[in-house]
N, C-alpha and C positions, 0 to 999 in steps of 0.2 A: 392415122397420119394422112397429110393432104399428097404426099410426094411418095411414091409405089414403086419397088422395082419388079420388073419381070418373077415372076413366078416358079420356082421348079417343082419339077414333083414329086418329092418328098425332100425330107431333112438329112443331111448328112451325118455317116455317125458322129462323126469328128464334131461339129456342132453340138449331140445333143450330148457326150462326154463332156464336153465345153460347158455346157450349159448346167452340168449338175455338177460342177465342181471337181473333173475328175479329169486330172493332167492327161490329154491322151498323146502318142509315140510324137514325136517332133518330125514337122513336115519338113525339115530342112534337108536339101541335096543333099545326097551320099558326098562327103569328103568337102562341103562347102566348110567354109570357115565362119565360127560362132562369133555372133553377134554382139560388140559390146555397145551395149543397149544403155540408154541412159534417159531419166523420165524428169520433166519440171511443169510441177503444179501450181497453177494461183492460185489466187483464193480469195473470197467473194461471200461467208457466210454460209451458213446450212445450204442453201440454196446450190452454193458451188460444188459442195461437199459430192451433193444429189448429182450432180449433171455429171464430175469427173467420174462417178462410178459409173455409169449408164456410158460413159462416151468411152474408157477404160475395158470394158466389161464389151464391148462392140469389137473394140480394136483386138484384142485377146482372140475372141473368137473365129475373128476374122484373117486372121493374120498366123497362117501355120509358118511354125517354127517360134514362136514370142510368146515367152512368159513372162509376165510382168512380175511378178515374184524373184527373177531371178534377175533382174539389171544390173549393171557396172552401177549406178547410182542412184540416188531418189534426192532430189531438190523439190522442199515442198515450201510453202509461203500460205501464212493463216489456214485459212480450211482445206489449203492444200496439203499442209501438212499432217492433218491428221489420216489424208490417204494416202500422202507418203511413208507415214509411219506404218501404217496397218501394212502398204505391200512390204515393206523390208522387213515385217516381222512374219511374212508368206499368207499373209490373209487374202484371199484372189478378190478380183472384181465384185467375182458372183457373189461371194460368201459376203461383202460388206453389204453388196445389192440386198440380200437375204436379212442382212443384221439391221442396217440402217433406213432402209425404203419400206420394208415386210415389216419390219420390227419382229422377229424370225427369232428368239434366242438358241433354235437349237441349229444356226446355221456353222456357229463356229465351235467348238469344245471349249467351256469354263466361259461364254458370253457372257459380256453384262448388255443388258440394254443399256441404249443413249434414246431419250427422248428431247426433241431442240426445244421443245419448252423448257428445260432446264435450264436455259441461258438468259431466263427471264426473271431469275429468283433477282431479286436486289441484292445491292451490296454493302449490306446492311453494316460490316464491318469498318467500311468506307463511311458510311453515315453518322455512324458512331464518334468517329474519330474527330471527322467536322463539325459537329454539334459540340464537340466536348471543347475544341478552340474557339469556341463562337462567342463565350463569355469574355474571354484574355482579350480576341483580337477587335469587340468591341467595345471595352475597357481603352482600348489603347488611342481604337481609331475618335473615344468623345475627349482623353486628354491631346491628343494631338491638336484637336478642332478648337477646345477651349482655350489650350497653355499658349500654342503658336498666333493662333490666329489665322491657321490655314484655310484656304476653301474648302467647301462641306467634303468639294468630290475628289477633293489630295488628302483629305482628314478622313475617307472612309474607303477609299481604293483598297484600302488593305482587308477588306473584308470579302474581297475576289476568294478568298482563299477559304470560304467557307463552303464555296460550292466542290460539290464531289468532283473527284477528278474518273467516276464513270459512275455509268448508274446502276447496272448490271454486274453481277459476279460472275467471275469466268473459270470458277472454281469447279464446275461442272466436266468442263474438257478436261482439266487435269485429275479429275477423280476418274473420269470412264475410261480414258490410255492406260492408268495405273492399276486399276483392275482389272483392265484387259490383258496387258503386258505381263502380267502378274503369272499368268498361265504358262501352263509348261511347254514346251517349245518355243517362246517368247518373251521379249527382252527388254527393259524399259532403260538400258545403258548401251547408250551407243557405242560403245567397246566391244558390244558381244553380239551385235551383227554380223550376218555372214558377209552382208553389203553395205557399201559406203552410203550413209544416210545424213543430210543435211538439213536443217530447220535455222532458216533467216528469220531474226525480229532484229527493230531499229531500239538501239538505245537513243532512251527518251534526253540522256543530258549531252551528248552530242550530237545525235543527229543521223550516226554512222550503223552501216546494217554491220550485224554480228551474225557469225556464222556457228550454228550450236550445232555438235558431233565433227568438225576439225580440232585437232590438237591443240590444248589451250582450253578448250571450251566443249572436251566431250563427258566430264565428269559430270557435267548438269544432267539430271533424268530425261527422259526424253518426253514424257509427257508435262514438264516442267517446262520444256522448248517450247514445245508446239504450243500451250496455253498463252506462253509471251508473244509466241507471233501470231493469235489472232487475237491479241487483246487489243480491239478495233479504238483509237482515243475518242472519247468522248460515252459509249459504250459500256467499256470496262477498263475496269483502271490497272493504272500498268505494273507489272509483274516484276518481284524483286526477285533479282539472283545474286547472290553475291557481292550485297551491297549495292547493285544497280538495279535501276528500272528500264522495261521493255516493252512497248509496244510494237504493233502489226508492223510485220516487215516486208508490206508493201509499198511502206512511205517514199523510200529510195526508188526502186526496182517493182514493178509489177508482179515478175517472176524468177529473176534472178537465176535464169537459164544460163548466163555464164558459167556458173560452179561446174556446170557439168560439162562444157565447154574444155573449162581449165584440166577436169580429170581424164581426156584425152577419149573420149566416146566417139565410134561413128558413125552413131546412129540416135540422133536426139529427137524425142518427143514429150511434144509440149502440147499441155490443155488449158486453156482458159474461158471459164465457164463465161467471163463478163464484158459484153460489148455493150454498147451504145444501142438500145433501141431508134431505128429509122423509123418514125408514125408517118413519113410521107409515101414511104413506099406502096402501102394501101387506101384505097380510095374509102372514103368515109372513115378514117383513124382519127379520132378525137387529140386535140394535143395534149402534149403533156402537160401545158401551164392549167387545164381544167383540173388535173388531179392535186393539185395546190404543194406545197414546200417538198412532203415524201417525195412525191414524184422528180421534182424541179432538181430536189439534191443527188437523187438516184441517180439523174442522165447526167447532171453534172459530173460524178464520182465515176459511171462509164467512161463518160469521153476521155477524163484524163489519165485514167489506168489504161486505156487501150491506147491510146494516143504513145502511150510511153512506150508499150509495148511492140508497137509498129514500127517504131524509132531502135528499139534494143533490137527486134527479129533481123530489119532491113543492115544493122548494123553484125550483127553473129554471120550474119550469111558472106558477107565482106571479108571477116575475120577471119574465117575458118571455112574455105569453099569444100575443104576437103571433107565436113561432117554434112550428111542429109540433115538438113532440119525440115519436121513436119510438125506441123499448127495444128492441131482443134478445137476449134471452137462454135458457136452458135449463129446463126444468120441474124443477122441488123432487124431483119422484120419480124421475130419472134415473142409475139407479144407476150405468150404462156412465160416464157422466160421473163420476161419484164414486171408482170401483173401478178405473179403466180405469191401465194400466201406458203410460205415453206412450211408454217407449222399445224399449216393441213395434213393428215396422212397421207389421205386420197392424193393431193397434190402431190406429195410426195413419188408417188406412187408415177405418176402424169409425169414429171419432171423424169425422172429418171429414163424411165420408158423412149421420151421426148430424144433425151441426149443418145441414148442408145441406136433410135433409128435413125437421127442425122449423122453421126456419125459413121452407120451403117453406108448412107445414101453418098456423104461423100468419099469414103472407100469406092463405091462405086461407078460416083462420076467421075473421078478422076483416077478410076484405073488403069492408065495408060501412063499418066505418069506416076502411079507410087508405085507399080508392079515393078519398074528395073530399078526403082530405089531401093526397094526391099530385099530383090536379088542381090542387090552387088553386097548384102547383109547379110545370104542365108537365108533369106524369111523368102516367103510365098503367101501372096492374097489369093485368099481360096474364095474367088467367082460363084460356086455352086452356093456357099453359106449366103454368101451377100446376094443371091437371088431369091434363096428361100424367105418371101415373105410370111411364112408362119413362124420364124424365128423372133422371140420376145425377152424383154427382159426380166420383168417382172410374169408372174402365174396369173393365167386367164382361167379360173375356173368359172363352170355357169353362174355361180352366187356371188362371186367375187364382181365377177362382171356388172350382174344386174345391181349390186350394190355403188360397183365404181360409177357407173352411169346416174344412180340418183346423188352419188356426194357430187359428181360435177356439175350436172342438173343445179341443184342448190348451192356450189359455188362460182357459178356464171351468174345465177341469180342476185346475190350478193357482189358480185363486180357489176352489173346491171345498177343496181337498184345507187352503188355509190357514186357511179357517172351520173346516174339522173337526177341524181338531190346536189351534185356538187361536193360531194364528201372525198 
């Protein structure tokens, strides 16, 4: 990493318990009062999935007295839901770190692997369905054109309807929750959480976000939730529950940190993996309009979820002066973040790592103000973790190393080589 903090000399226990997944004694004051802790995730794709664990997984360790396993609530949104769901069913940072970055099956008990190429199988079910109206609804659109006498393009509008309504099956997220949850100690009915757990998706025929695991709407599986609310439109097509369809329920809200607002926490923390790459901030940054439409739609779809997001934060803090609200998320000039290919390992691997040590760095530049925020909570920023720079997320073994070095080698090369042809 380019940004270093001061060095200690050696590693604290407390970190390296932390860091193998093993709850150690709560650093909270004798007689301070506990913490009602409340956590809201965006969501942003595999990509976001990678950074909330890494930025997660920093804050945990950093921060004696905070479990994130054990919060007043978890408000998750698309890919944030799926790490909303894992902590309310006590899966820690580390161990998703392990499951989902490592691809590690023996990180958690009864694991299934998730591989994000899975979300590229087609939806062929969807294909099916449109092909098989394609006869009827061009039968209808040449009598309309011959019997009326309408124009070509009123007499075959109706054939919009043959295009998928996604391309991708998102049938994948909802098989790996449901195998997961499936395990003992763990719960795919939000009924039988120990914690309040929320999953926002927007129903597609009004418009309006739905809140899945509130009354009313917590018999839905929970991995049946979470698939609807990152069924991104266009993507994958939207998810029926109960006679309604669902897509990503980002449409409305960004993050939908209010729920957790409304459940009376006071102490919210919020992650969002996805800003707005700034390419002016460094000198020689190629623009975005050279990397063609990808690019052009990517910053487009930053600016306005973050944009919203600045708008809901600056407004929560208004609302409720009485609750700390603290942000994390990624610096405007991070190109890794912007550029980075998720369904790399390696990258994978780089992402994670990436989120873990900014969020390390800004615990530590602004320790002056999150250390009495955390007090007046019980919690304590432990200084000594946040100095030791041999604290990591992922495992540096020698081989590992010298391997990670040549996949990035070869995937620098490959972002090289598609700046230079214009790809």
């Amino acid at each position: 990493m380019s940004k270093q903090l001061k060095q200690s000399p050696a590693r604290p226990a407390p970190a390296r318990a932390k860091q193998a997944g093993i709850k150690p004694a709560s650093g909270r004051p004798a007689g301070a009062k506990a913490a009602r802790v409340g956590l809201a995730l965006a969501g942003g794709g595999p990509l976001a999935a990678v950074y909330e664990i890494g930025a997660l997984a920093a804050l945990e360790e950093a921060v004696d007295g905070l479990d994130l396993t054990e919060a007043e609530i978890y408000v998750g949104v698309s890919a944030g839901g799926i790490i909303a769901a894992g902590l309310a069913n006590g899966v820690t940072p580390r161990q998703m770190c392990r499951l989902f970055i490592e691809s590690d099956v023996d990180a958690v008990d009864g694991a299934v692997l998730f591989k994000p190429e899975t979300l590229l199988r087609p939806a062929c079910d969807e294909f099916e369905k449109r092909a098989a109206a394609l006869p009827g609804l061009l039968a209808g659109s040449l009598v309309h054109y011959w019997g009326r006498n309408g124009s070509l393009a009123a007499s075959f509008e109706r054939m919009k309807e043959v295009l998928p309504a996604g391309f991708f099956t998102g049938d994948a997220i909802g098989e790996f929750l449901r195998a997961s949850f499936a395990q003992a100690g763990r719960s795919d009915d939000f009924r039988r959480l120990r914690h309040k757990l929320v999953i926002v998706a927007t129903d597609l025929d009004t418009g309006k976000p739905v809140r899945f695991g509130t009354p009313g709407r917590d018999h839905v599986p929970i991995s049946r939730a979470v698939q609807a609310s990152a069924a991104v439109p266009g993507l994958f097509p939207p998810v029926e529950i109960d006679g309604e369809h669902f897509v990503d329920g980002a449409l409305r809200k960004t993050m939908h940190a209010s729920i957790a607002l409304e459940h009376g926490v006071d102490l919210l923390l919020c992650v969002n993996p996805i800003v707005p790459y700034n390419a002016g901030i460094r000198a020689g940054a190629r623009k975005l309009a050279s990397g063609g439409l990808v690019d052009v739609l990517a910053q487009t779809l930053r600016a306005i979820l973050h944009s919203r997001l600045e708008t809901g934060m600056a407004g929560y803090r208004v609302s409720h002066p009485e609750v700390d609200i603290l942000l994390f998320q990624p610096d405007e000039d991070d190109a890794e973040m912007f550029f980075s290919n998720i369904f790399s390992y390696n990258n994978r691997r780089r992402m994670g790592e990436l989120a873990y040590q900014n969020t390390r760095l800004t615990l530590w530049q602004q320790r002056a103000t999150l250390g009495p925020q955390l007090a007046r909570h019980g919690l304590r920023l432990n200084l000594a973790v946040l100095r030791d720079t041999s604290l990591s997320l992922v495992s540096q073994t020698p081989a590992r190393k010298a391997l990670a070095r040549l996949e990035a080698t070869l995937d620098d090369l490959e972002r090289y080589l598609k700046v230079a042809h214009g790809i």
